[in-house]
Backbone as numpy.savetxt, mean C-alpha at the origin, in Angstrom:
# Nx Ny Nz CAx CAy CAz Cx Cy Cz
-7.15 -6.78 -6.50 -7.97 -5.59 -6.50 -7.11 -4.33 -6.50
-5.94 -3.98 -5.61 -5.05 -2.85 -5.40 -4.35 -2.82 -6.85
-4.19 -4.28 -7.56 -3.57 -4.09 -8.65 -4.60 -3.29 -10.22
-5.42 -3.81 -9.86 -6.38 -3.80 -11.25 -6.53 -2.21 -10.71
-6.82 -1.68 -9.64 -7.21 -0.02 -9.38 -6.14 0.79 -9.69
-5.21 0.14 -9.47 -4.03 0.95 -9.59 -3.45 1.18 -11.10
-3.68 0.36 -11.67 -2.86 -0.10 -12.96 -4.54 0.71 -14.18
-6.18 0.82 -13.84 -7.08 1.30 -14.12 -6.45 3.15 -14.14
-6.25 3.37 -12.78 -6.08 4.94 -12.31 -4.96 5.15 -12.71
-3.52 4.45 -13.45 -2.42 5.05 -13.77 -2.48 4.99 -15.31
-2.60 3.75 -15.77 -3.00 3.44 -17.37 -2.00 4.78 -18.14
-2.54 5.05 -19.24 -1.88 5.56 -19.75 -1.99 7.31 -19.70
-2.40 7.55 -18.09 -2.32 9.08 -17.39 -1.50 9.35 -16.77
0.14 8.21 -16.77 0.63 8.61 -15.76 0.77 10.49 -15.19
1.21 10.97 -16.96 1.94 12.63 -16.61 0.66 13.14 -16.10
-0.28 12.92 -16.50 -1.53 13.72 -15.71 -1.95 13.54 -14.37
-2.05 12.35 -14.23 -2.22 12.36 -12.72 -0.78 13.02 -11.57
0.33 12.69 -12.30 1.76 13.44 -11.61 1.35 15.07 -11.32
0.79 15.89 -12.40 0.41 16.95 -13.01 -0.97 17.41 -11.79
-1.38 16.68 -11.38 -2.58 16.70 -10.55 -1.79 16.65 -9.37
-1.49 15.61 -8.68 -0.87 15.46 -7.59 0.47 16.97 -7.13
0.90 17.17 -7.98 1.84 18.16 -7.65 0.86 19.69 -8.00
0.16 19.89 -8.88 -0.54 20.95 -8.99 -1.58 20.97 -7.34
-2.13 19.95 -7.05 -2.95 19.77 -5.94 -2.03 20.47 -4.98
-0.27 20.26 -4.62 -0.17 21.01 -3.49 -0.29 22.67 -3.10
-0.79 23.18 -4.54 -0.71 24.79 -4.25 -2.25 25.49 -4.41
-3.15 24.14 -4.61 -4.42 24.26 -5.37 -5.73 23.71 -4.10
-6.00 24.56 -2.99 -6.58 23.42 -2.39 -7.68 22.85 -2.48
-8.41 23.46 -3.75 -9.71 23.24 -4.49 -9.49 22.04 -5.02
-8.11 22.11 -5.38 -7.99 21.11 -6.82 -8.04 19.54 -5.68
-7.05 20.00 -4.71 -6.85 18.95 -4.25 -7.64 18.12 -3.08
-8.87 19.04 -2.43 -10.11 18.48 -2.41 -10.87 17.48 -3.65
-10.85 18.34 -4.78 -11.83 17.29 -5.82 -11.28 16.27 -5.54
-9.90 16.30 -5.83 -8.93 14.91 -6.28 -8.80 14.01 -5.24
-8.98 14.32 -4.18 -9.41 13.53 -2.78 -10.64 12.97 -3.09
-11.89 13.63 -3.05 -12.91 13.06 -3.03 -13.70 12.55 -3.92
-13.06 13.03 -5.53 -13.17 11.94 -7.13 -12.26 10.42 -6.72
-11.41 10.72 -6.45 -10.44 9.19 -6.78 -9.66 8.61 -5.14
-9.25 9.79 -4.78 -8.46 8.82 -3.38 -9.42 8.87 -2.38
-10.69 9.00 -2.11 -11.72 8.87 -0.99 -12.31 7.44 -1.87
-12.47 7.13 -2.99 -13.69 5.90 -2.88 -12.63 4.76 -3.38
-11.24 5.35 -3.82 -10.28 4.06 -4.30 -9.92 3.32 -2.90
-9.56 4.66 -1.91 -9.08 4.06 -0.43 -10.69 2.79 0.09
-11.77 3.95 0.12 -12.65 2.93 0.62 -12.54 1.57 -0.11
-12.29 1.36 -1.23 -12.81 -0.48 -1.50 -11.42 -0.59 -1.35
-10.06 -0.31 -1.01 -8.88 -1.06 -1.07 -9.22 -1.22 0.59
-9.97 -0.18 1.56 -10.29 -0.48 2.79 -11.11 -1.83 3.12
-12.17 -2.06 2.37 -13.00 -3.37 2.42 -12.51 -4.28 1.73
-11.68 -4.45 0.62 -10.90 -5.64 0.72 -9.62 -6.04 2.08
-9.51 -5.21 2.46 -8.45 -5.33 3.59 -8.97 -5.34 4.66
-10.48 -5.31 4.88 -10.81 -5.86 6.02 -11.46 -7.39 5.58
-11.66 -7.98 4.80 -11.81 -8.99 4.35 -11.17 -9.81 4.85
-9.82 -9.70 4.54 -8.51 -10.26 4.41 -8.53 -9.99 5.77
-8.33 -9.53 6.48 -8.20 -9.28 8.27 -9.66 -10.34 8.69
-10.98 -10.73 8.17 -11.63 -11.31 8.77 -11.20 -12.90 7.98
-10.40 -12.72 7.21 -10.02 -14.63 6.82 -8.99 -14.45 7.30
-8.37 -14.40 8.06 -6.74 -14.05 9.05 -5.80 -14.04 7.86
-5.76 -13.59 6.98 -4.79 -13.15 6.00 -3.99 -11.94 6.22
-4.59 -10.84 7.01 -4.37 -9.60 7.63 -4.36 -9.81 8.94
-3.62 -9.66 9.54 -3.52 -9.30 11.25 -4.40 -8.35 11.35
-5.31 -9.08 12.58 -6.20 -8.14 12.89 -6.50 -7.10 13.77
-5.10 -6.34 14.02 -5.26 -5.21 14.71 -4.38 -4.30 13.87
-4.44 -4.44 12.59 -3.55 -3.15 11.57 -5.01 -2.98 11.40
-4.17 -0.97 11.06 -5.63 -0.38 10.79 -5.64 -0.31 8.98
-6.56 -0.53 8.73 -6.38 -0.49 7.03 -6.12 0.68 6.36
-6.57 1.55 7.00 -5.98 2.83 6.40 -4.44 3.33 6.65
-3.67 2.45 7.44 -2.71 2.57 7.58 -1.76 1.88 6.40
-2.43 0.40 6.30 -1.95 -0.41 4.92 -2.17 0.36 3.64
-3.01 1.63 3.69 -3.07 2.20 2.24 -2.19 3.27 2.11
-2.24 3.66 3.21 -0.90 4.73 3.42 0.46 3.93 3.09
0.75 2.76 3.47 1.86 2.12 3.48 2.44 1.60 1.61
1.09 1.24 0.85 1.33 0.85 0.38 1.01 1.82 -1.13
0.06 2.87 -0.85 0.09 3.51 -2.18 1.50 4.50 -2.01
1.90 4.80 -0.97 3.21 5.78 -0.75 4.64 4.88 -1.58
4.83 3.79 -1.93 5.18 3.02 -2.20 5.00 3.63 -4.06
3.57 3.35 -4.76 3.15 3.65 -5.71 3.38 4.58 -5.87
2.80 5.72 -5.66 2.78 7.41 -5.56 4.67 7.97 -5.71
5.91 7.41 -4.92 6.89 7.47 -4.61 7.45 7.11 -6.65
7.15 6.02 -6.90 7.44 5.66 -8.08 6.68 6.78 -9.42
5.44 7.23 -8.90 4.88 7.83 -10.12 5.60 9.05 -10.23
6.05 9.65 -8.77 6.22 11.52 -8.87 7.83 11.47 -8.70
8.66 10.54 -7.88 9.98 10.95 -7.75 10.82 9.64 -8.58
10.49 8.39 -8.69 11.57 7.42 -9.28 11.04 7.01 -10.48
11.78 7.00 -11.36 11.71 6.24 -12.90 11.56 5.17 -12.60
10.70 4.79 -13.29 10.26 2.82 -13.59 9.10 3.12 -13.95
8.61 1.56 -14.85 6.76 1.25 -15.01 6.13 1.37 -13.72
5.29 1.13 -14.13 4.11 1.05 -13.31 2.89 -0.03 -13.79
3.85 -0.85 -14.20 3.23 -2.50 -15.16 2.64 -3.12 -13.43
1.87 -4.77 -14.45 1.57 -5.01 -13.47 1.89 -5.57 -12.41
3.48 -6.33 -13.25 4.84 -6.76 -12.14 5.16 -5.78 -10.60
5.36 -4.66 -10.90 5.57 -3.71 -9.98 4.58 -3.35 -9.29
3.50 -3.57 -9.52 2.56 -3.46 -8.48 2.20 -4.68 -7.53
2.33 -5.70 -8.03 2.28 -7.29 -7.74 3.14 -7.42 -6.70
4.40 -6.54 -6.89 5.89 -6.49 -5.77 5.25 -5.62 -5.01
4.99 -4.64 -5.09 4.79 -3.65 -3.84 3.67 -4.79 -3.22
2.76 -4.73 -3.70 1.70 -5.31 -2.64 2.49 -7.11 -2.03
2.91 -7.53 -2.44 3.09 -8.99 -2.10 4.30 -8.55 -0.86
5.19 -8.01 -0.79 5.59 -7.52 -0.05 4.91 -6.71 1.19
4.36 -5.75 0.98 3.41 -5.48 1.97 2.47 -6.64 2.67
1.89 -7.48 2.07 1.18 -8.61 2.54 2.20 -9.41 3.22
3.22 -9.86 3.09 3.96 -10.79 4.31 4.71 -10.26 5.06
4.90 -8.53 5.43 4.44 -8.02 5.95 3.50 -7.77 7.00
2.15 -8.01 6.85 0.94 -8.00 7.47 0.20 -9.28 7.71
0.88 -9.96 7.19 0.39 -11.39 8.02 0.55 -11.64 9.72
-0.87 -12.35 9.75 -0.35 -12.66 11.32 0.71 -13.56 11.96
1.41 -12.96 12.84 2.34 -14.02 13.21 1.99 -14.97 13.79
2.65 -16.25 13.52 2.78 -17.66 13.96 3.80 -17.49 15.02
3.80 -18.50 15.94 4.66 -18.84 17.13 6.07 -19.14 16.17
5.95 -20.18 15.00 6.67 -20.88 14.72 7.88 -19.87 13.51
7.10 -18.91 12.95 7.42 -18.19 11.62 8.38 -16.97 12.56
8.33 -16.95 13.73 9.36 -15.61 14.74 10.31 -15.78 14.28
11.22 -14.98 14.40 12.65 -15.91 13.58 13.21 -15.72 15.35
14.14 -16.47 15.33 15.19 -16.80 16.62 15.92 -15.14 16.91
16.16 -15.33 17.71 17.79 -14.01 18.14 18.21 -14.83 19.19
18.89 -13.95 19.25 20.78 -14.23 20.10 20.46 -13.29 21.50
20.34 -13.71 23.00 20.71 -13.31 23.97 21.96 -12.71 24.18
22.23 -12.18 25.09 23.67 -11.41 25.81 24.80 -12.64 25.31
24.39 -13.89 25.82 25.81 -15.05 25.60 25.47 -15.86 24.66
25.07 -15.49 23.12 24.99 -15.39 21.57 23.93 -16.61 21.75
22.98 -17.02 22.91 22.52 -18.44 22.85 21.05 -17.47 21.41
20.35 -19.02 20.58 19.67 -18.67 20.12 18.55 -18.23 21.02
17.55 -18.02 21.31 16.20 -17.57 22.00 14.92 -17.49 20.70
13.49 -17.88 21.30 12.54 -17.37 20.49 12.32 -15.74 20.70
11.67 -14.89 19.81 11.15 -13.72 19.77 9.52 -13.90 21.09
């Protein structure tokens, strides 16, 4: 879903939407619309799929989802306005799959070990 919205809303607008986003910081008209046309109802359904995913324990269920959208379109957004690269659907597939194991809930077993004061292994 984050992929198909993302890859829908960038398509072949990247310079315009860049053009928006940076015009939005001096514009606060502009950047109301542009909040409440595209990043108020894209956040809401990337919000209800991610609480989905938090009610099939795929998501740990005490991240707040609006925090995962912050986490993960800043990620996107970072690539559209300051770093060169696509924005195919590989690169979006990485940002999010990354973010997701990430946000999985932890297992007892998946902790990774550390080292006490006298290098012994220990669980987390």
């Amino acid at each position: 879903m984050l992929k198909d919205a993302w890859i829908d809303t960038i398509g072949d607008t990247r310079g315009v939407l860049a053009s928006i986003v940076a015009e939005s910081q001096h514009d606060p008209d502009l950047a109301a619309e542009f909040r409440k046309r595209l990043i108020s109802p894209a956040s809401a359904l990337v919000a209800e799929r991610i609480r989905r995913a938090q009610a099939d324990g795929q998501v740990a269920a005490d991240i707040d989802p609006h925090r995962v959208i912050e986490l993960i379109y800043a990620q996107l957004y970072y690539r559209l306005l300051i770093a060169p690269g696509p924005h195919d659907e590989a690169y979006v597939d990485d940002v999010a799959e990354l973010a997701m194991r990430g946000l999985r809930p932890a297992r007892q077993n998946d902790r990774p070990a550390t080292q006490d004061d006298t290098g012994t292994e220990t669980e987390r």
